[in-house]
Wavefront OBJ file of the C-alpha trace (Angstrom):
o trace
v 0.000 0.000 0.000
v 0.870 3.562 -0.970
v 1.255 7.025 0.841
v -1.163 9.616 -0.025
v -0.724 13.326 0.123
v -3.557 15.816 -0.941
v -3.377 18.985 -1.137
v -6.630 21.153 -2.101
v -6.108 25.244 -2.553
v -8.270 28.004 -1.980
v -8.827 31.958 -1.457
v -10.608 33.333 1.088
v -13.314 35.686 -0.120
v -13.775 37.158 3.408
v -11.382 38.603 6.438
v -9.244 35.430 8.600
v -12.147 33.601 10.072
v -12.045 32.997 14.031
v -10.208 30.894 15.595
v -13.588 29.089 16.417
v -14.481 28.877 12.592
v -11.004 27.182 12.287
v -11.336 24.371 14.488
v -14.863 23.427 13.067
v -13.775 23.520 9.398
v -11.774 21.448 10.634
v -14.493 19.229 12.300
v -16.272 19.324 8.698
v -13.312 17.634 7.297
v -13.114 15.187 10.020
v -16.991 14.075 8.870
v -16.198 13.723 5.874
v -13.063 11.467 6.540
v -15.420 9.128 8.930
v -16.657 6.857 6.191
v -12.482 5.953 5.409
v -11.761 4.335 8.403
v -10.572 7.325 10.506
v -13.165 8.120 13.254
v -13.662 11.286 14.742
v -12.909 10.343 18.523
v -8.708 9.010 16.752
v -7.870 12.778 15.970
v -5.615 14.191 18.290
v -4.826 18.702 18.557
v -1.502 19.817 18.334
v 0.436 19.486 22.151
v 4.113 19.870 23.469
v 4.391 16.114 23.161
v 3.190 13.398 20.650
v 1.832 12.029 24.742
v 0.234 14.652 25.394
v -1.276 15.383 22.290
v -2.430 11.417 22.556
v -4.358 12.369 25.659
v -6.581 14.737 23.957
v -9.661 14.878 21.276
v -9.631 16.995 18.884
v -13.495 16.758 17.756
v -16.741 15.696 19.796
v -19.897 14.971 17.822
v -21.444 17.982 17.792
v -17.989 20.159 16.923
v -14.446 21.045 17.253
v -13.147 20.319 20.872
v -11.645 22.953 23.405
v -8.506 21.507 23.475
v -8.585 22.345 19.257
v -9.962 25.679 20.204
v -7.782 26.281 22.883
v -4.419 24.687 19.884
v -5.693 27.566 17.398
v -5.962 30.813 19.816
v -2.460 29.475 20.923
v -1.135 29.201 16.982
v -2.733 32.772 16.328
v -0.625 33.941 19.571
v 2.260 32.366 18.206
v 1.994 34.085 14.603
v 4.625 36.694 14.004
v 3.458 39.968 14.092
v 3.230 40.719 10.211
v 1.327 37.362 10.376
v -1.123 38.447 13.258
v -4.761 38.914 11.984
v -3.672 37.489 8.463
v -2.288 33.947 8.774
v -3.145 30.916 10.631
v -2.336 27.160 10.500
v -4.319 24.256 12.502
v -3.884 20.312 12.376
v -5.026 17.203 13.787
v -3.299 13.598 13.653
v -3.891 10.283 14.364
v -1.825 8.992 17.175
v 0.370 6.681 14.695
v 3.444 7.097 12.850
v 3.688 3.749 10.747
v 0.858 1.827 8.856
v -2.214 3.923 9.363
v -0.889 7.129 10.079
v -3.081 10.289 8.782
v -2.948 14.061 9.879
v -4.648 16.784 8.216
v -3.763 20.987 8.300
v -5.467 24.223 7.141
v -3.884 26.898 6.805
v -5.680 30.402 6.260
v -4.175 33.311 4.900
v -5.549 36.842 3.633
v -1.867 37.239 2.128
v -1.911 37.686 -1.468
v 1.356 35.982 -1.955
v -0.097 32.824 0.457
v -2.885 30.762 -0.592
v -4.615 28.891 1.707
v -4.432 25.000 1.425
v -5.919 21.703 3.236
v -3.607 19.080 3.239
v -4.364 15.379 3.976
v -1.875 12.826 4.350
v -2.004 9.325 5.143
v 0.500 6.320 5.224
v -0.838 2.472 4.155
v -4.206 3.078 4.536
v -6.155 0.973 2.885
v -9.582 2.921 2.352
v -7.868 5.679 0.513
v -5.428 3.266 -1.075
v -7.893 2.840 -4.154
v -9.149 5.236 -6.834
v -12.795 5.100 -6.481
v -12.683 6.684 -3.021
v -10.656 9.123 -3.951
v -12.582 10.549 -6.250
v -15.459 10.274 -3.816
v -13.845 12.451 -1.307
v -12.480 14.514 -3.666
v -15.416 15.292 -5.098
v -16.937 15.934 -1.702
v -14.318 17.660 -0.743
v -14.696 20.314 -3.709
v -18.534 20.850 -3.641
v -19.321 21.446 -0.096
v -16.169 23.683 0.775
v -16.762 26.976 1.978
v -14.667 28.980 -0.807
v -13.756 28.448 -4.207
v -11.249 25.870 -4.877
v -8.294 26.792 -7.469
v -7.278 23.299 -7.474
v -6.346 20.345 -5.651
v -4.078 17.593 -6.162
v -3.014 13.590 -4.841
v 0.486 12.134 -5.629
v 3.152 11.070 -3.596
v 5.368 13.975 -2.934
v 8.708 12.810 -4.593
v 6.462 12.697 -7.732
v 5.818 17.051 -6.991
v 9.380 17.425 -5.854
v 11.630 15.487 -8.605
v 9.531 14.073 -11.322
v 7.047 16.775 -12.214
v 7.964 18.939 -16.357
v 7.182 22.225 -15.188
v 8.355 23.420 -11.608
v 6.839 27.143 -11.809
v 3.363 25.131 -12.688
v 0.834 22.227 -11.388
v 2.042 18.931 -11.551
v -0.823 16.243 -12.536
v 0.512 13.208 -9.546
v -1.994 10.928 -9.417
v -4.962 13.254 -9.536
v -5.351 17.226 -10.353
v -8.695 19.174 -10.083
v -8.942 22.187 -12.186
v -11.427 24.477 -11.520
v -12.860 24.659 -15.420
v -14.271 22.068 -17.809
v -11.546 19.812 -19.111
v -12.314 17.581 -22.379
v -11.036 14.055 -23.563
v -9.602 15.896 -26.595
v -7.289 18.314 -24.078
v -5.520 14.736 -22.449
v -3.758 11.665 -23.954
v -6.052 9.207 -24.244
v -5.314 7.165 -21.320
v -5.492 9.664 -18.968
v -8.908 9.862 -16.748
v -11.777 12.591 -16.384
v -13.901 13.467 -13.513
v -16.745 15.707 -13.247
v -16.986 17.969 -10.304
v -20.430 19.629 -9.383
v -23.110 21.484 -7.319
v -26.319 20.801 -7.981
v -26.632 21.188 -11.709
v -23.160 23.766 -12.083
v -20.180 21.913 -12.960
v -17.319 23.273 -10.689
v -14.382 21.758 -12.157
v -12.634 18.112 -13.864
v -10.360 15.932 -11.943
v -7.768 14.562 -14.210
v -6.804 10.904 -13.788
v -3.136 9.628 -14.754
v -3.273 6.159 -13.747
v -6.475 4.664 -13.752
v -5.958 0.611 -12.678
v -3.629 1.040 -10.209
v -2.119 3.490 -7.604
v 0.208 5.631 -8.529
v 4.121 4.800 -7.823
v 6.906 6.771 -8.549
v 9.344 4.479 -8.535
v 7.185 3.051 -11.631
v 8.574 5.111 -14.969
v 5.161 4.481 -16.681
v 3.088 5.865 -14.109
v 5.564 9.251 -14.123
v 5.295 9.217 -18.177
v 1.577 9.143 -17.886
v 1.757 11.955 -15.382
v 3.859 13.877 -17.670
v 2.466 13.132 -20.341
v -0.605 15.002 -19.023
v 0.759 18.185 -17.792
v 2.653 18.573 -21.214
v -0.755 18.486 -23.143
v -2.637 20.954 -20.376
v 0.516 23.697 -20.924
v 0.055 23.091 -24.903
v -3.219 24.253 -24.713
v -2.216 27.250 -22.039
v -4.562 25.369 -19.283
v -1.792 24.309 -16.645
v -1.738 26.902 -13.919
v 1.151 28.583 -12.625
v 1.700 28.114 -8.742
v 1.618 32.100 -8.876
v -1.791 32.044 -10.479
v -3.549 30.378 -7.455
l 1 2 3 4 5 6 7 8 9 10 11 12 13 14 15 16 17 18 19 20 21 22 23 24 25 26 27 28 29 30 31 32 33 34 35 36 37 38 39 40 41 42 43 44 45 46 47 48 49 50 51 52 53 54 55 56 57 58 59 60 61 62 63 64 65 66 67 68 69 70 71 72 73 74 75 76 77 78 79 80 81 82 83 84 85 86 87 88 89 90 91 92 93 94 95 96 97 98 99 100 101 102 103 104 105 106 107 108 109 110 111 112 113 114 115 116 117 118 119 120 121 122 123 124 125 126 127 128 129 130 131 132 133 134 135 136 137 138 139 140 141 142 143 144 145 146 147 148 149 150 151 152 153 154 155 156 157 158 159 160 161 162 163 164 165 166 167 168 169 170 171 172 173 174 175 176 177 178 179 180 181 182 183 184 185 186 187 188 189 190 191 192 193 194 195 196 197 198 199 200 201 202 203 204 205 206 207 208 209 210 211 212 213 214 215 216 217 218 219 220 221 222 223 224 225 226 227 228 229 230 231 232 233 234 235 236 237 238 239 240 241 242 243 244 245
């Protein structure tokens, strides 16, 4: 089984939420994750110590916990003061550092030259090991968030760091949501499309590199296919910049 790191961007469209709105967007992610084997009662706030962070929830049914409230005033007192007001960053983990591991952050940032970003990543889990639920969650993921999504993206991140054509623009990984319609005709032909809507709109396409398998970078076919992609979306002038988000 695979490592998985997502990473979905976004702008806010309003001043930094509270610290309170934090920690439950937060919680909304956690829901979401339920149905993928990680329970809400196995997250864990940020502490001094992996023990101590052990010893604490981070969500309760109905919400975000105080010991996650109490983790994000603490981050926003720890921000340095061109940060303060403008920048904040919140995560929850697991408890486990080997087979099973997950942890999730969101940052938020009014900073024009900082996007904000969700990040998920998880180590030999099975549920998320697959395709099909990725797509589910992404999908989710994309049509219920609060603000508009510029893109997201799945891959391992050796594939982002070493492997990737263009490194002033997206790399494709495993998956890549762009936030506009994206045909057959703009892909090679064994790449993978997803719709993304809400309600009736179509929001966006998730592209697909490997489609029968997961993807491994130490597998040159599975890196072709993923370059193979990003070379035919900067053809056509539709593969963001990272500036552009």
């Amino acid at each position: 089984m695979s490592s998985i790191n997502l990473s979905l961007a976004f702008r806010l469209t309003t001043p930094l939420p509270t610290a309170q709105a934090h920690a439950d967007a937060l919680w909304q992610v956690a829901q979401l994750l339920k149905r993928y084997g990680l329970p809400e009662h196995q997250w864990h706030p940020p502490a001094d110590t992996p023990q101590a962070s052990i010893a604490l929830q981070a969500f309760e049914p109905s919400g975000a916990s105080q010991a996650l409230l109490d983790a994000a005033l603490q981050a926003e007192k720890d921000s340095p003061d061109a940060l303060l007001g403008n920048w904040r960053s919140l995560g929850v983990w697991n408890g486990r550092e080997k087979e099973g591991a997950a942890a999730f952050d969101l940052t938020l940032s009014t900073l024009s030259s900082s996007p904000c970003a969700l990040t998920l990543q998880t180590k030999a889990l099975a549920e998320l090991d697959r395709l099909e639920p990725l797509i589910e969650l992404l999908r989710e993921l994309i049509s219920t968030w609060s603000w508009p999504v510029t893109m997201a993206s799945v891959g391992p991140a050796r594939y982002f760091a070493m492997h990737q054509v263009f490194k002033d623009r997206l790399g494709a990984g495993w998956v890549l949501y762009l936030p506009q319609i994206i045909t057959e005709s703009a892909l090679p032909d064994n790449a993978g499309i997803f719709p993304v809507s809400r309600a009736e709109t179509q929001l966006g396409t998730l592209i697909v590199s490997v489609c029968d398998a997961p993807f491994d970078v130490r597998n040159p076919a599975h890196i072709q296919a993923a370059n193979a992609i990003e070379i035919s979306l900067a053809d056509r002038d539709l593969l963001p910049l990272h500036t552009a988000l």
